[in-house]
C-alpha positions as CSV (number, residue, x, y, z in Angstrom):
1,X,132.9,91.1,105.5
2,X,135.7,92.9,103.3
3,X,135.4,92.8,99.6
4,X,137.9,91.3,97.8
5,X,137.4,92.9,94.8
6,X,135.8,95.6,92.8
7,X,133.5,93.0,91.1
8,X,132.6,91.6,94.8
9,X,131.5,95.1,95.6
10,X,128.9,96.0,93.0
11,X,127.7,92.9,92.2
12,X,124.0,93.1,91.7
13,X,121.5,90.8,93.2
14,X,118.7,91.6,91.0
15,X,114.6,90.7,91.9
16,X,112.2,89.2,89.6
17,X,110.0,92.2,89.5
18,X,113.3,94.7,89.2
19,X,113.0,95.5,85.2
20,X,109.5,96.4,85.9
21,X,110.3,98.7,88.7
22,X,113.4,100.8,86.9
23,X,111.2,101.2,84.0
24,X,108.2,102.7,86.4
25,X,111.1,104.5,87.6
26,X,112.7,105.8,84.9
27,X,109.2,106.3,83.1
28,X,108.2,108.8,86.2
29,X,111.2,110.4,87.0
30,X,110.8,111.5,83.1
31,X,107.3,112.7,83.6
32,X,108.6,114.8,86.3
33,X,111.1,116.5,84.4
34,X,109.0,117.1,81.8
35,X,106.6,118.7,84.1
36,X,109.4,121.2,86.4
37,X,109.4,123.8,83.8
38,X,105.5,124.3,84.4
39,X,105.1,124.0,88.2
40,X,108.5,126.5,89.4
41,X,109.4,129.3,87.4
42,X,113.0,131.3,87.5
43,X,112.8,134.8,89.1
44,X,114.6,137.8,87.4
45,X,117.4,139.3,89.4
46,X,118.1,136.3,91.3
47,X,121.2,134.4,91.9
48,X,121.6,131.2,89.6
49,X,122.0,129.6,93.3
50,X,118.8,131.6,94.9
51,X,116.3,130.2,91.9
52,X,113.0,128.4,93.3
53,X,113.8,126.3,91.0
54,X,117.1,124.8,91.5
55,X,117.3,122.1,94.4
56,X,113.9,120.8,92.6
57,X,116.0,120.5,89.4
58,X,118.6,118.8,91.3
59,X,116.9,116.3,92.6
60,X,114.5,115.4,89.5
61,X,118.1,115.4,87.3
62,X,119.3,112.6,89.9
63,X,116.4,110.7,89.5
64,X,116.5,110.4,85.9
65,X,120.3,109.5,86.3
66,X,119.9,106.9,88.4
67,X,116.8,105.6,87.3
68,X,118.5,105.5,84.3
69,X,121.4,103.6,85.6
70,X,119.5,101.3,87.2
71,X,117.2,100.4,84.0
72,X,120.7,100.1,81.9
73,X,121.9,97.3,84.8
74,X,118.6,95.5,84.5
75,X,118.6,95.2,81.2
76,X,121.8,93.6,81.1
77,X,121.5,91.5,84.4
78,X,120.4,87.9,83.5
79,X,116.8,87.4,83.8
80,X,115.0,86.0,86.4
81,X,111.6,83.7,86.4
82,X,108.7,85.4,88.2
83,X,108.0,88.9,87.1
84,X,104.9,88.4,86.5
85,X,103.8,87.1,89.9
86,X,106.1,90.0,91.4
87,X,104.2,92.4,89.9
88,X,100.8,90.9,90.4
89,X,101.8,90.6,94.5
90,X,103.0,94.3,94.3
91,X,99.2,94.9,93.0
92,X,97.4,93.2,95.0
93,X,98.0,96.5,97.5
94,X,95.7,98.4,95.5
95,X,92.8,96.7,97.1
96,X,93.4,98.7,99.9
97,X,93.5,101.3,98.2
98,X,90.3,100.9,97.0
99,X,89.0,100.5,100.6
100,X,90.2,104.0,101.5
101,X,89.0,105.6,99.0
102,X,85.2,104.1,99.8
103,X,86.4,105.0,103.1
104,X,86.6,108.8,102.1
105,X,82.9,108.6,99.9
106,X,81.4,107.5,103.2
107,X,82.5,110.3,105.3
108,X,80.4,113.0,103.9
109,X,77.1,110.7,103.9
110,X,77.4,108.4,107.0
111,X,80.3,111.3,109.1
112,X,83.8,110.8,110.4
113,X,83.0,108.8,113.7
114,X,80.1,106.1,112.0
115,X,82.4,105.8,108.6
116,X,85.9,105.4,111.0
117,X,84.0,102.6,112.9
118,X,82.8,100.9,110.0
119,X,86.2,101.2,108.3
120,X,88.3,99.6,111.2
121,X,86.2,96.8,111.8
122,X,85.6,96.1,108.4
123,X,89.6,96.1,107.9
124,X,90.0,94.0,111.1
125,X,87.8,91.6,109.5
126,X,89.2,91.2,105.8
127,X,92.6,90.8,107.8
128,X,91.5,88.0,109.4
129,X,91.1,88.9,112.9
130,X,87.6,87.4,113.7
131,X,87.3,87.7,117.7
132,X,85.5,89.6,119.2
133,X,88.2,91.2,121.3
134,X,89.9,92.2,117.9
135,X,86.7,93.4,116.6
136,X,85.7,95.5,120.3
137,X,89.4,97.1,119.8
138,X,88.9,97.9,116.0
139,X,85.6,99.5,116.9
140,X,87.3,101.5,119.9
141,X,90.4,102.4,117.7
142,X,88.1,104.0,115.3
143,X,86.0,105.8,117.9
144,X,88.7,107.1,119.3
145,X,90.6,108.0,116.6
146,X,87.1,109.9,115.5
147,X,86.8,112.0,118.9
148,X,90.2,112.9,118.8
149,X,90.4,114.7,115.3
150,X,87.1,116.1,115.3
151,X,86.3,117.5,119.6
152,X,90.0,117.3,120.8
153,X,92.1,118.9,117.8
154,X,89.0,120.3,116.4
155,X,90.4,119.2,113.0
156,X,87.8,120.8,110.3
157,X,86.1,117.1,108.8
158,X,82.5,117.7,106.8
159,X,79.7,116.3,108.7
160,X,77.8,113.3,107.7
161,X,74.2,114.1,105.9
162,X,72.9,111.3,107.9
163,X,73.1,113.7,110.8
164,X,70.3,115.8,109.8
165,X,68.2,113.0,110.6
166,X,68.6,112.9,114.7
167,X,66.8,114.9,116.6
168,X,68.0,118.9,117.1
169,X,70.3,119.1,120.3
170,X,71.5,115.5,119.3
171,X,72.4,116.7,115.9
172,X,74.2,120.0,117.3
173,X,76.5,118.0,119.4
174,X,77.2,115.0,116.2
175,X,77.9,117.8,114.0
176,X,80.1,119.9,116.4
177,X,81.8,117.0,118.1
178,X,81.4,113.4,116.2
């Protein structure tokens, strides 16, 4: 569909949880540029369009421009009901959050394959999947997943201290391979 006028074109069709958003926005696209000055540095004898510094600047500038913008329309867009429950649904993703970071204290005490099996089926089960096919496929996932990294593409993962507990060619094999 054409628009029929400039009005039709940027109308804005604003969220509950928008004004919360553009100020999270805004606040950390600030944060940023306060920060670019200590994290890239200009270089002597270089070309203003050579500098480490300047596509970073570029960037972080838009986002405070736009950010900016887009905090000026909410504020003056008519409100809408139900930020609160926006936000509070937006939150709610932190419990997983949570999970995976209990996810990455287990690793060095129970190792990657026992705490990546434990991890899948316990998400399989707060997700609601309770049968035990779903469960069987969570616990294979995470096996899998676990052999892959650590024998396959020998990723370098820090072995579980529960492993100096089996017995000694057992424990050779869990800590090279699981």
């Amino acid at each position: 569909m054409i628009a029929k006028t400039l009005q039709d074109m940027f109308r804005r069709y604003r969220r509950p949880g928008d004004i919360v958003f553009a100020l999270l926005f805004f606040g950390f696209s600030l944060f940023l540029l306060s920060q670019i000055g200590a994290e890239t540095q200009a270089v002597k004898r270089t070309k203003w369009f050579a500098q480490p510094a300047l596509w970073p600047k570029i960037a972080i500038w838009g986002m405070v421009l736009f950010s900016g913008l887009h905090l000026l329309g909410s504020f003056l867009s008519p409100r809408i009901p139900g930020r609160l429950r926006e936000v509070t649904f937006w939150l709610m993703s932190l419990e997983y959050v949570a999970y995976f970071l209990i996810y990455v204290v287990a690793v060095p005490w129970l190792g990657y394959l026992p705490s990546t099996m434990l991890f899948a089926a316990l998400l399989t089960i707060r997700l609601g999947f309770r049968l035990p096919g779903a469960f069987c496929v969570a616990l294979a996932f995470g096996a899998v997943v676990a052999v892959v990294f650590r024998a396959l593409l020998q990723v370098n993962i820090p072995a579980g201290r529960i492993y100096e507990y089996l017995p000694d060619g057992l424990r050779a094999f869990a800590l090279t391979y699981l």
